[in-house]
C-alpha positions as CSV (number, residue, x, y, z in Angstrom):
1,X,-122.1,-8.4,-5.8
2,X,-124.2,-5.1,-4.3
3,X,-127.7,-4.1,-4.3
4,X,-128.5,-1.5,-6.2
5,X,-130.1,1.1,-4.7
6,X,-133.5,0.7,-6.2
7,X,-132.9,-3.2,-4.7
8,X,-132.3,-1.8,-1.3
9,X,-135.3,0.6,-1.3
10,X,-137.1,-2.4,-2.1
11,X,-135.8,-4.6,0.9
12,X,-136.9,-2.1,2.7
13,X,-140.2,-1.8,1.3
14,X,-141.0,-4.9,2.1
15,X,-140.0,-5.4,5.9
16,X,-141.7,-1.8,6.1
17,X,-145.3,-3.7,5.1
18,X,-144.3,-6.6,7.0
19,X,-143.9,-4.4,10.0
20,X,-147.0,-2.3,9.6
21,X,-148.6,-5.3,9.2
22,X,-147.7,-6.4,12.2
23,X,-148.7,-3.3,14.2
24,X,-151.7,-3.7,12.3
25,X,-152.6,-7.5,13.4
26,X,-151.9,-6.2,17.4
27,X,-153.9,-3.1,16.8
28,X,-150.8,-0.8,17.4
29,X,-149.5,2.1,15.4
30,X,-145.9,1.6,17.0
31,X,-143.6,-1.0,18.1
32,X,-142.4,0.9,21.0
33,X,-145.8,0.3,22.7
34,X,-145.0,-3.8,21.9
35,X,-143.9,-5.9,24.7
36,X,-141.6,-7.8,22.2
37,X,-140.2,-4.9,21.6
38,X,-136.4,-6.1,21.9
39,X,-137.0,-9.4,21.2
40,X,-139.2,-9.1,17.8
41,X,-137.3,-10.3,14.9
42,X,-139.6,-8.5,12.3
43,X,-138.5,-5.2,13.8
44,X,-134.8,-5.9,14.3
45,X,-135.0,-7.0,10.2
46,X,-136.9,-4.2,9.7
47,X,-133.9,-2.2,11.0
48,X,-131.3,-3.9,9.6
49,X,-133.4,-2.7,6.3
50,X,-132.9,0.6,7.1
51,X,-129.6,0.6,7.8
52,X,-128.4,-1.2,5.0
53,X,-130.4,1.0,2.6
54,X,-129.2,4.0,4.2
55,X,-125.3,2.8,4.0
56,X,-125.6,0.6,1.0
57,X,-124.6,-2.7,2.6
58,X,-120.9,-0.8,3.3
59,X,-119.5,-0.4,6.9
60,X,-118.9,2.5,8.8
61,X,-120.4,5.4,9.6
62,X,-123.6,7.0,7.6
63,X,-123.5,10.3,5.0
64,X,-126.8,12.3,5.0
């Protein structure tokens, strides 16, 4: 079964706020000035978010 894409845009609604809240709790207004950086698993979801909103949940490569 897929997401739809209003399902999708709220997936990534949500690890958006989780992220910014985040940045927000270590008084940061980006991850790249995190030392977890590469390790944080809020960021790499966060990612995964975007990516899977911006290809629907398919494989391959991305249209814009």
């Amino acid at each position: 079964m897929h997401k739809t894409n209003d399902e999708y845009q709220l997936a990534l609604d949500g690890k958006k706020k989780i992220l910014q809240e985040c940045q927000k709790e270590k008084n940061l207004d980006s991850c790249m000035k995190c030392e977890k950086l590469f390790k944080c698993e809020i960021r790499e979801n966060y990612v995964k978010s975007v990516y899977e909103s911006m290809s629907h949940g398919e494989t391959g490569g991305f249209e814009f």
